[in-house]
C-alpha positions in Angstrom: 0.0 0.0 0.0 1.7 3.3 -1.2 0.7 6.3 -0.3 1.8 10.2 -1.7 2.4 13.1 0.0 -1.3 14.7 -1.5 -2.8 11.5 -0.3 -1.3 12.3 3.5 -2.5 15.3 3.3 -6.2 14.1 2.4 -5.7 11.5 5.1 -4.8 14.2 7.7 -7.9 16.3 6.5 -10.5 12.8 6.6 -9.1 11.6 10.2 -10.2 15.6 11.4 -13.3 15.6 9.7 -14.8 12.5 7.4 -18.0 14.8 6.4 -16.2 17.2 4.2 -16.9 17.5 0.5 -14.7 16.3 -2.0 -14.4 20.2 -3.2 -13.2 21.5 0.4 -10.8 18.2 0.9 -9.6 18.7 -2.2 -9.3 22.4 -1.6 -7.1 21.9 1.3 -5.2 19.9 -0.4 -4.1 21.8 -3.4 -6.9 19.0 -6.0 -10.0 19.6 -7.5 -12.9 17.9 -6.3 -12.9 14.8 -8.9 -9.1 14.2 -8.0 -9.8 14.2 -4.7 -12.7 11.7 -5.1 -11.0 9.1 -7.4 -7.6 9.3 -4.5 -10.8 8.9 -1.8 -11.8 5.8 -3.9 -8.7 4.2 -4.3 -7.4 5.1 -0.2 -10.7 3.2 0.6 -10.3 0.3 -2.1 -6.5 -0.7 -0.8 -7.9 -0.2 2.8 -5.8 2.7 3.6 -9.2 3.7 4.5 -10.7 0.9 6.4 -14.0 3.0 7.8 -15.8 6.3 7.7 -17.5 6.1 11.2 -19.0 8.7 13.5 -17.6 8.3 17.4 -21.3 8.6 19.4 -21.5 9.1 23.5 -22.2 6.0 25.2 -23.3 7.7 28.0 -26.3 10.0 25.6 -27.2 6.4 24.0 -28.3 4.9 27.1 -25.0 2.9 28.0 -22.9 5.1 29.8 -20.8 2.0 32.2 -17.8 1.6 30.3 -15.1 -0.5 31.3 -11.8 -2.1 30.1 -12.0 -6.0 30.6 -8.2 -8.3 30.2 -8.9 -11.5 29.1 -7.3 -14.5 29.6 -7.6 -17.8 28.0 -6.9 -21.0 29.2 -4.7 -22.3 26.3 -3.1 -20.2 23.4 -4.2 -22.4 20.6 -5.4 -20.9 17.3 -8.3 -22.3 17.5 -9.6 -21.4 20.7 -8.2 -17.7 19.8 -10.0 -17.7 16.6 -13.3 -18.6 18.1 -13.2 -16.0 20.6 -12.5 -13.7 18.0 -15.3 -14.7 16.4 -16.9 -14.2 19.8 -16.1 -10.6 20.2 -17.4 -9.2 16.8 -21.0 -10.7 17.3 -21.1 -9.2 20.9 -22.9 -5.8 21.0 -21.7 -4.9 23.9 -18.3 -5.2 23.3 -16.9 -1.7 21.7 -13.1 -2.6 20.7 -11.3 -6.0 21.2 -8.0 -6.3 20.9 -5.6 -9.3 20.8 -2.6 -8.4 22.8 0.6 -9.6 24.4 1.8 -9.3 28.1 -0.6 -10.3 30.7 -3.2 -10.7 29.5 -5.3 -12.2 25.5 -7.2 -9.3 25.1 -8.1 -6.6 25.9 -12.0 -5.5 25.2 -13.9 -2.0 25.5 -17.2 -2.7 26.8 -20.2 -0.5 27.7 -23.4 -1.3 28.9 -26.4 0.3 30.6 -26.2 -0.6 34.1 -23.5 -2.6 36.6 -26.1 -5.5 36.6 -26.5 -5.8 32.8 -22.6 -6.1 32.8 -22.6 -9.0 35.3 -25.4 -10.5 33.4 -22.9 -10.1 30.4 -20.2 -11.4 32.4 -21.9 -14.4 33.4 -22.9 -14.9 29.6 -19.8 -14.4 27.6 -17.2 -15.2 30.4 -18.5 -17.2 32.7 -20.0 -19.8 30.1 -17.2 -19.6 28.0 -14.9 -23.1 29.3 -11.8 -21.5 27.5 -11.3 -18.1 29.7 -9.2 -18.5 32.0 -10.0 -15.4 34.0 -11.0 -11.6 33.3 -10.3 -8.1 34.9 -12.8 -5.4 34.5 -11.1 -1.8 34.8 -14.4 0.8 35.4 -13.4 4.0 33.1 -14.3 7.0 35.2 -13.4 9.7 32.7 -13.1 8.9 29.2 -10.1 11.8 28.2 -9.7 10.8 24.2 -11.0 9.2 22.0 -10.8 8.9 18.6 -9.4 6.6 15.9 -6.4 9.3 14.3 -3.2 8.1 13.9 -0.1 10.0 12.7 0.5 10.0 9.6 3.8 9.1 8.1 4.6 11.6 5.0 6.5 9.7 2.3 9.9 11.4 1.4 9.4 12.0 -2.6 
């Protein structure tokens, strides 16, 4: 996946603010608005791009408990890490789940409603599960950031 400086720029413009025209992106970054569309396309098409999402408040949705759960499994084996995988992107409640190193297996961004709908969670998805070894739930008091922005990296031309 190779990427220009023009397209860095249009990536640092998107990551601010994904509801821009084409004609202001490309504006901002020195294209016209059908240049700026077809590099759009083709940022989206090699996954450079993987989503255009909007970040909503748990907390004005209904669900403001959030937490940060580690899991562990009971064996690393492929297969078990596969399913679980499987596991976490069918689970509403679970946010973000990442597959990690140290300590813990993963670790998932879960919200929910109220404390009792998360032990009735718990008891569902960790507690039924024979392959998790154990779990730690971390309650987020404050949420400081968020976003999904990540640096970009301008290539040298």
């Amino acid at each position: 996946m190779r990427y220009d400086r023009i397209d860095a720029r249009i990536l640092e413009i998107v990551q601010k603010n994904n509801r821009l025209t084409s004609e202001v992106i490309g504006e901002k970054a020195g294209l016209s608005a059908t240049a700026c569309q077809r590099r759009l396309k083709r940022l989206r098409s090699e996954s450079i791009i993987e989503a255009d999402v909007s970040i909503v408040s748990a907390r004005a949705v209904g669900r403001p408990i959030q937490m940060l759960v580690l899991v562990s499994l009971e064996r690393e084996r492929s297969d078990i890490i596969d399913k679980f995988k499987k596991a976490i992107k069918s689970s509403a409640e679970v946010v973000n789940g990442f597959y990690v190193t140290g300590d813990a297996d993963f670790v998932l961004y879960i919200t929910s409603r109220t404390m009792e709908d998360y032990e009735q969670f718990t008891r569902r998805f960790f507690y039924e599960n024979p392959d998790i070894k154990g779990f730690k739930t971390m309650v987020i008091m404050d949420r400081v950031k968020t976003g999904f922005a990540v640096p970009i990296e301008w290539p040298s031309e």
